[in-house]
N, C-alpha and C positions, 0 to 999 in steps of 0.2 A: 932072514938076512939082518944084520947087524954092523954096520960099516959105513964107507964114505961112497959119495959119489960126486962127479967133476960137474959142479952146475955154475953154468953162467962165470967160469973159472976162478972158484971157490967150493973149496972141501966142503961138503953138507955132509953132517951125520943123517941115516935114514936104516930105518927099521920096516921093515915088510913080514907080514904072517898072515897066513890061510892060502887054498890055493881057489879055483876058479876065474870065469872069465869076465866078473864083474870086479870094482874094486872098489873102494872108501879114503879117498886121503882124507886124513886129520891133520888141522894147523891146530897149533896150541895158540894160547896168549900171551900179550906182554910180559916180559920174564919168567918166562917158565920154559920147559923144553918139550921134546916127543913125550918122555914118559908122564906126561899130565895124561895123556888120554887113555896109559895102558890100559887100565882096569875096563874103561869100555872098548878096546879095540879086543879085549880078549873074551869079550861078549856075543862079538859078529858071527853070526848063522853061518853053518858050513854052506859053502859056493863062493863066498863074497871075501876078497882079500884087501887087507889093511895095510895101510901104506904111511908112516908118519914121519917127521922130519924136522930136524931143529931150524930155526929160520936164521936166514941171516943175521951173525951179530949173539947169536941165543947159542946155550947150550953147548955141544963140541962143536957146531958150525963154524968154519973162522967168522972173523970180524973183519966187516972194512970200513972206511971212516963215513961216519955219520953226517949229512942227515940221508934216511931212506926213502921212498916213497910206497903208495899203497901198488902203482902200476909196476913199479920195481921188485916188489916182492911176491907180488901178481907171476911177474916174467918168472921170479926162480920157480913158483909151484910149475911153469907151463914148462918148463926145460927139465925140472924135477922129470915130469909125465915122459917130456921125450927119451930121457938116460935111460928110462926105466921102460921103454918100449910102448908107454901107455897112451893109447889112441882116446877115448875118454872111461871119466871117472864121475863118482859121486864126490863131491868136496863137501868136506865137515867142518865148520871153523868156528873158534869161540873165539870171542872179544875181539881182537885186533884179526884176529883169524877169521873169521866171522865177513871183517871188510876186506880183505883181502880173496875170502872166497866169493863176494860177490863182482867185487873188482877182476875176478880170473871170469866171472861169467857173463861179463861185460867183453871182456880181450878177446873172449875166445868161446864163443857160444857153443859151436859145434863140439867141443872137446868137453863140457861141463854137462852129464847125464842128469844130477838133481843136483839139490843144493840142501843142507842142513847149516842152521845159522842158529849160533848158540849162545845168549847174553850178548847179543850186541846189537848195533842201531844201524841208521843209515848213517849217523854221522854219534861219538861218542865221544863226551863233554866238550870243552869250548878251547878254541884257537890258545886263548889267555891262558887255561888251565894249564895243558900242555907244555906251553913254553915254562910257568913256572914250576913245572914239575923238573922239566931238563935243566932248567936253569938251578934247583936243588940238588940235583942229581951230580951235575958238575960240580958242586962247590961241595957238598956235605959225602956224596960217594954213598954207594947201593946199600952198604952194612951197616949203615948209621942211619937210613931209611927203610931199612925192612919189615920192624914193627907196622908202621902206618902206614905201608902198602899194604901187603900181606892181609892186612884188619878189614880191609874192600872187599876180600876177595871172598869170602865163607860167611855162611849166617854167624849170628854170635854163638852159640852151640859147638861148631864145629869141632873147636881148635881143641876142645874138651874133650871131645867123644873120640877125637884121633888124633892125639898128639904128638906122637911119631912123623904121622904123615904130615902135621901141618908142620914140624919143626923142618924135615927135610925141602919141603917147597920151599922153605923162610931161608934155608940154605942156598938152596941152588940160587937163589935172586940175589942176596946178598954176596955172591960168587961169581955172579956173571960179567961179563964187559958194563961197565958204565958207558963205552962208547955205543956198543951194539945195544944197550936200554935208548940209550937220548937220539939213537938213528929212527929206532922204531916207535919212540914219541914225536918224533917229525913226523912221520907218516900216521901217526893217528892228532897230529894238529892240523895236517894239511888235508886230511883225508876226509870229504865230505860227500855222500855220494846221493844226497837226495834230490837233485836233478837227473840221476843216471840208473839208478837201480831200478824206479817204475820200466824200463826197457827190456830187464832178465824176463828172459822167455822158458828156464829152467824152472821143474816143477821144485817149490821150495818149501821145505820147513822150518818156521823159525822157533825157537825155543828160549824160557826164560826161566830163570828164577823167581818163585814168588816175592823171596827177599833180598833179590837185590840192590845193592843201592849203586855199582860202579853203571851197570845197562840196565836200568828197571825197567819191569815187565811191561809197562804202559810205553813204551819205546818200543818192543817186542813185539807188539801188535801193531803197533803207527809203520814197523817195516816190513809187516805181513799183511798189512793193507795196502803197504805202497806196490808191493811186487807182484804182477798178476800170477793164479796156478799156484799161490801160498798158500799157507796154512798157520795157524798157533796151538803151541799146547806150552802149558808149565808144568813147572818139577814144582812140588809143593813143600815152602820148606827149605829150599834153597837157596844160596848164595849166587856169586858171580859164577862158581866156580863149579857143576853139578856134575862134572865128570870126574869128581873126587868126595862129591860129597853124598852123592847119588846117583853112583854109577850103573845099577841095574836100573832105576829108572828110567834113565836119561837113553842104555843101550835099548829099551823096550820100545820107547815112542821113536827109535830111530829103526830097528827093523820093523814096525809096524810102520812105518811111512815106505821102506823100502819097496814090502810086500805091496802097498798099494800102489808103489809107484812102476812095477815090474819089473826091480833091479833084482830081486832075489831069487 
């Protein structure tokens, strides 16, 4: 599937493949859309189906006026799950995605079977930052800041070794709503969840890049120590971004956690 679906009464683009009784959502991150994760969602073991979706604000999702929060994007993966019949899931989420999947395992325990958490923290950089990112965002517009976003997201190597791919993400970003970008840096200024995630009772893995600098991996571990039933492994070599930069990596340590967690 390839289409829209009526969530929380707003068009969500949402993409689904494999068939079985288990399944995998992926949240992408901050300006990017579903197709960040293809390359590893077309990795996943036969049994286990893939479920991805542009978030509010991102992508062909519409846009509604900004600011968002973490419990509110929370709410659309949990209504996602309802449209789509799904009683629980594995959540996979990088960056923004990432809190938002531990925030849906916070909302909704029973519904959340593990949890995979990719380059992100319990809380990712500072209230101040944030604001003056939005507040750039507002006055300078996404195309005039794509270079020095974009430049966080991949080790230095990357942009070289595949520069097709990294010019199209530098697209999409630079193409997206400014309003659906500055909704979604609300909700990672206001989003702090290390009073709340030590209580995720889901078996977790969290995942980092060795080189990142937007979630470094020493954050990676401070929220694989805070969540009980965690775990750590990194991609070596990596950026923010390892579901494009090391995508068989990244899909290896995620069905080897599956396998041990007995979603496979």
């Amino acid at each position: 599937m390839d289409g829209f679906v009526n969530v929380n009464g707003l068009d969500m683009r949402v993409r689904t493949a494999g068939q079985g009784p288990r399944r995998v959502i992926f949240v992408h991150a901050l300006g990017a859309d579903a197709d960040l994760w293809e390359d590893v969602a077309q990795r996943m073991p036969a049994g286990i189906g893939s479920v991805r979706y542009d978030l509010r604000g991102h992508g062909e999702t519409a846009v509604t006026p900004a600011p968002y929060t973490l419990r509110q994007l929370s709410g659309d993966l949990l209504a996602l799950m309802d449209a789509l019949d799904i009683t629980r899931a594995t959540i996979c989420g990088i960056s923004i995605g990432g809190l938002i999947a531990q925030q849906a395992a916070l909302d909704a325990p029973d519904r959340v079977e593990s949890l995979i958490l990719c380059n992100t923290a319990l809380r990712i950089g500072s209230a101040e930052g944030w604001q003056a990112r939005m507040d750039a965002v507002a006055s300078r517009g996404l195309a005039d800041m794509a270079d020095e976003i974009t430049a966080r997201w991949y080790a230095p190597s990357f942009p070289a070794h595949a520069p097709e791919r990294a010019a199209d993400l530098r697209r999409r970003l630079a193409g997206m709503s400014a309003v659906g970008y500055i909704g979604a840096c609300a909700a990672l200024r206001d989003g702090d969840l290390r009073n709340d995630s030590p209580a995720i009772i889901s078996p977790t893995l969290v995942v980092s890049g060795s080189a990142d600098i937007a979630a470094p991996s020493v954050q990676g571990r401070e929220l694989a120590a805070a969540i009980p039933h965690a775990k750590f492994a990194e991609v070596a070599g990596a950026g923010h971004l390892p579901c494009i930069e090391d995508p068989a990596a990244l899909a290896a340590l995620i069905e080897s956690f599956l396998m041990e967690t007995n979603v496979v």
